[in-house]
SEFITOR-436781 format. One record per residue (C-alpha): x, y, z. Coordinates in steps of 0.001 Angstrom, whole numbers, padded with zeros to 6 digits, always signed. Example, Ala and Ser with C-alpha at 12.3 -4.5 7.8 and 13.67 -1.06 7.14 Angstrom:
// residues 2
+012300-004500+007800;+013670-001060+007140;
END
This chain:
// residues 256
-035126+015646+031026;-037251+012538+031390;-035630+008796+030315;-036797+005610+030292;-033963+003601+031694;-030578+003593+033119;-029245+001307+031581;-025076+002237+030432;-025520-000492+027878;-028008+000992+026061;-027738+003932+023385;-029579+007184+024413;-031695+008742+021527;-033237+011978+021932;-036912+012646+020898;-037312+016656+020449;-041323+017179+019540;-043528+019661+021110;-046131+017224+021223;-046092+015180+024475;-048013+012121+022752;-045374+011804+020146;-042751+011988+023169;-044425+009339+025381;-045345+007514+021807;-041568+007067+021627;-040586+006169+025293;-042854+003643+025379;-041962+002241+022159;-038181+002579+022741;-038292+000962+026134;-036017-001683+027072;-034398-000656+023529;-032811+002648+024283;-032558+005225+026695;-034786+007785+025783;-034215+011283+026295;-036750+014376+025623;-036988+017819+024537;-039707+020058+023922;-038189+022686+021567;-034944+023246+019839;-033560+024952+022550;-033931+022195+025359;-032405+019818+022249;-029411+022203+022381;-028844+021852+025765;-028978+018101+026250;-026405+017992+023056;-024385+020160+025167;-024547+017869+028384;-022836+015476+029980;-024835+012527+028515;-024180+011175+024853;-026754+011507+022906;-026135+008452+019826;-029708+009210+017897;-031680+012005+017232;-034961+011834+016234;-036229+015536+015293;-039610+017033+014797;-039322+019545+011686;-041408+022099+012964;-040256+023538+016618;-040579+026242+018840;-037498+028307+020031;-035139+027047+016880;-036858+025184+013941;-036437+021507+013199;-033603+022701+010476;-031560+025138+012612;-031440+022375+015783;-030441+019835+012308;-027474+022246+010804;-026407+023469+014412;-025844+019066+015675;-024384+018734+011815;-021848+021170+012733;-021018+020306+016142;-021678+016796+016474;-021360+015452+013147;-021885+011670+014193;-024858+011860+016071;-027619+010760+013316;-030769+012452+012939;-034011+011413+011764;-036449+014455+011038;-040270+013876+012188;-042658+015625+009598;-046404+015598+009863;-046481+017562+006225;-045788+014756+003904;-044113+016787+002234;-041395+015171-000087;-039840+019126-000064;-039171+018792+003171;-037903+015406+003478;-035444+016209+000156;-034249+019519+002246;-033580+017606+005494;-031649+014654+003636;-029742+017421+002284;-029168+018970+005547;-027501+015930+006625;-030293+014052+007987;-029869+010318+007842;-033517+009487+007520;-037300+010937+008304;-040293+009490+009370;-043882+011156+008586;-046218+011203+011624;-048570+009438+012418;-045455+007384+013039;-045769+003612+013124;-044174+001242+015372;-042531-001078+013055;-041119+002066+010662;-039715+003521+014129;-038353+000556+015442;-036631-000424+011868;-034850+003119+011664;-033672+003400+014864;-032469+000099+015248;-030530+000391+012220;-028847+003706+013293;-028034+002895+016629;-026737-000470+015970;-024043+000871+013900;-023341+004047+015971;-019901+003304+017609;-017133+003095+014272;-018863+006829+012943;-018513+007919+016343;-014886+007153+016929;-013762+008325+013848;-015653+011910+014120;-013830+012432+017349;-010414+011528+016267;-007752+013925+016906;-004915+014440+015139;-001659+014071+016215;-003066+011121+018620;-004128+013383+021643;-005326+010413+023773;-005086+011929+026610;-006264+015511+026476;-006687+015586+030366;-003131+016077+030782;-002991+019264+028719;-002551+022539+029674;-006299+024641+030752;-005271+027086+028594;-004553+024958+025901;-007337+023086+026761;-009901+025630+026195;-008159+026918+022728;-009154+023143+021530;-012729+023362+022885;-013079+026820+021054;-011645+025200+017864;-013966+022296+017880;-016943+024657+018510;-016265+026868+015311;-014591+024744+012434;-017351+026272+010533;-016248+029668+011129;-012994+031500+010159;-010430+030987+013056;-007468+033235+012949;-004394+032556+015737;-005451+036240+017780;-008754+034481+018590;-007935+031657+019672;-005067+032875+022026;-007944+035545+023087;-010253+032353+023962;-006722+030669+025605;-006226+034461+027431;-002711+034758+026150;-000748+037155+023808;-000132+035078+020341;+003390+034763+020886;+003319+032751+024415;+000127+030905+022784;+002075+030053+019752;+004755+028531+022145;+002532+026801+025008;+000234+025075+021431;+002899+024051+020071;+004581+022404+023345;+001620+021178+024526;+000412+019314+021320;+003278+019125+019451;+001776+020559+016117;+002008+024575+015170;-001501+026170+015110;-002054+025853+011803;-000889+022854+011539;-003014+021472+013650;-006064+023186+012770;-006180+022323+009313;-005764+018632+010672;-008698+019228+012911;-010513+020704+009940;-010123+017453+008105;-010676+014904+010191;-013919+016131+010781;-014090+016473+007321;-013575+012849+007043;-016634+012170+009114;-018699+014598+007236;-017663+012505+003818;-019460+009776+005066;-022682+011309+004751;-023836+010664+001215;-026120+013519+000862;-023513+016025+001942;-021796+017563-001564;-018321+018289-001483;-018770+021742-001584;-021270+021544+001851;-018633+019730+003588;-015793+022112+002647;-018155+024801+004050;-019212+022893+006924;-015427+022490+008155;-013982+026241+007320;-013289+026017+003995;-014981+028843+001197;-012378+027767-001263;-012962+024507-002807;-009786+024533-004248;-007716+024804-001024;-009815+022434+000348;-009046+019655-001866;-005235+021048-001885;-005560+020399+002000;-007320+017480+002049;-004753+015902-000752;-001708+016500+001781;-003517+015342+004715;-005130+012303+003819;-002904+011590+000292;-006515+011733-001386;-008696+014327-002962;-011829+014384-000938;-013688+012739-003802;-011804+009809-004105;-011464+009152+000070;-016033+009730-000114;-015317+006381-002848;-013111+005030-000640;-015862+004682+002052;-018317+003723-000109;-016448+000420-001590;-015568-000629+002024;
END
């Protein structure tokens, strides 16, 4: 992984091209501006999500090898819902561009990028990256300090966060915790102070919430994107959660 600087105070944005002149074109024009972070393919861009260093902007070639442009896009959509992506296309192809803004990218860029269209989109994504972030990673139930939890417990919530697109029934997550449901059910529920389900449908929404924010995301996409295949028992969850039907919360946002 190459950077540019090491700077704390700067965001890190993460260039994933299999081009090397469209990497170094973006180092050097991001220096002093960002920390710049690189990956080859969608599989390197998959690992440096997965690290230890925050990644606040991506900046995503369409076509990859070893995961395409749109799989690395859906996968950080799912995962890391408030890290914004802007897809790279050398197509110009307003199909493409229409499909990634549908994906949930916040922008693209056609190549040959040019300095001033690169240096107006990222500065206006990274200078506004902190509120989205903070809200995507509220927990419910205030869980400030999740150091203090129980391992077990612990790794149930990692597992959670990883797969609020997929079902999630109580034997697999007190498989993932490596407890019978029973003493799960008891250690959750002392540890964070919520039942299971409870708690995951909080989890669900909340990320939800985040999601909302993202004006090319329909309703429907969102529900989906956060475990829910009924739309109906997604609003009926998202009504007693946040006292709004998603709809009205996305208007909400908007008018603020």
């Amino acid at each position: 992984m190459t950077v540019t600087s090491v700077d704390a105070h700067l965001a890190n944005v993460l260039i994933v091209d299999d081009e090397p002149r469209v990497r170094s074109f973006v180092q050097t024009a991001l220096e002093g501006r960002a920390t710049v972070l690189e990956a080859e393919d969608g599989e390197r861009a998959i690992e440096i999500l997965q690290g230890r260093a925050a990644v606040h902007l991506m900046l995503l070639d369409y076509i990859l090898p070893r995961r395409s442009g749109l799989e690395v896009l859906q996968m950080t959509k799912r995962r890391w819902p408030w890290i914004p992506v802007v897809i790279l296309t050398g197509f110009g192809s307003e199909d493409l561009a229409v499909q990634a803004l549908r994906g949930g990218a916040s922008d693209y860029l056609r190549k040959p990028i040019g300095l001033d269209a690169l240096l107006e989109t990222v500065g206006g994504l990274i200078d506004n990256r902190a509120e989205p972030r903070r809200r995507a990673l509220a927990l419910p139930r205030d869980l400030k300090e999740q150091r203090t939890l129980h391992p077990n417990v612990r790794r149930a919530l990692a597992f959670m966060r990883e797969h609020l697109a997929d079902p999630i029934t109580l034997l697999d997550v007190a498989r993932e915790a490596g407890l019978s449901r029973f003493h799960f059910c008891r250690l959750f529920h002392h540890e964070t102070g919520a039942p299971f389900r409870a708690y995951l449908h909080d989890l669900r929404i909340s990320r939800a919430k985040a999601l909302l924010a993202d004006p090319y995301l329909t309703i429907t996409e969102v529900a989906q994107a956060v475990g829910f295949n009924d739309l109906s028992h997604f609003d009926r969850t998202f009504r007693r959660v946040v006292g709004q039907s998603p709809t009205e919360y996305r208007a909400t946002i908007r008018c603020a």
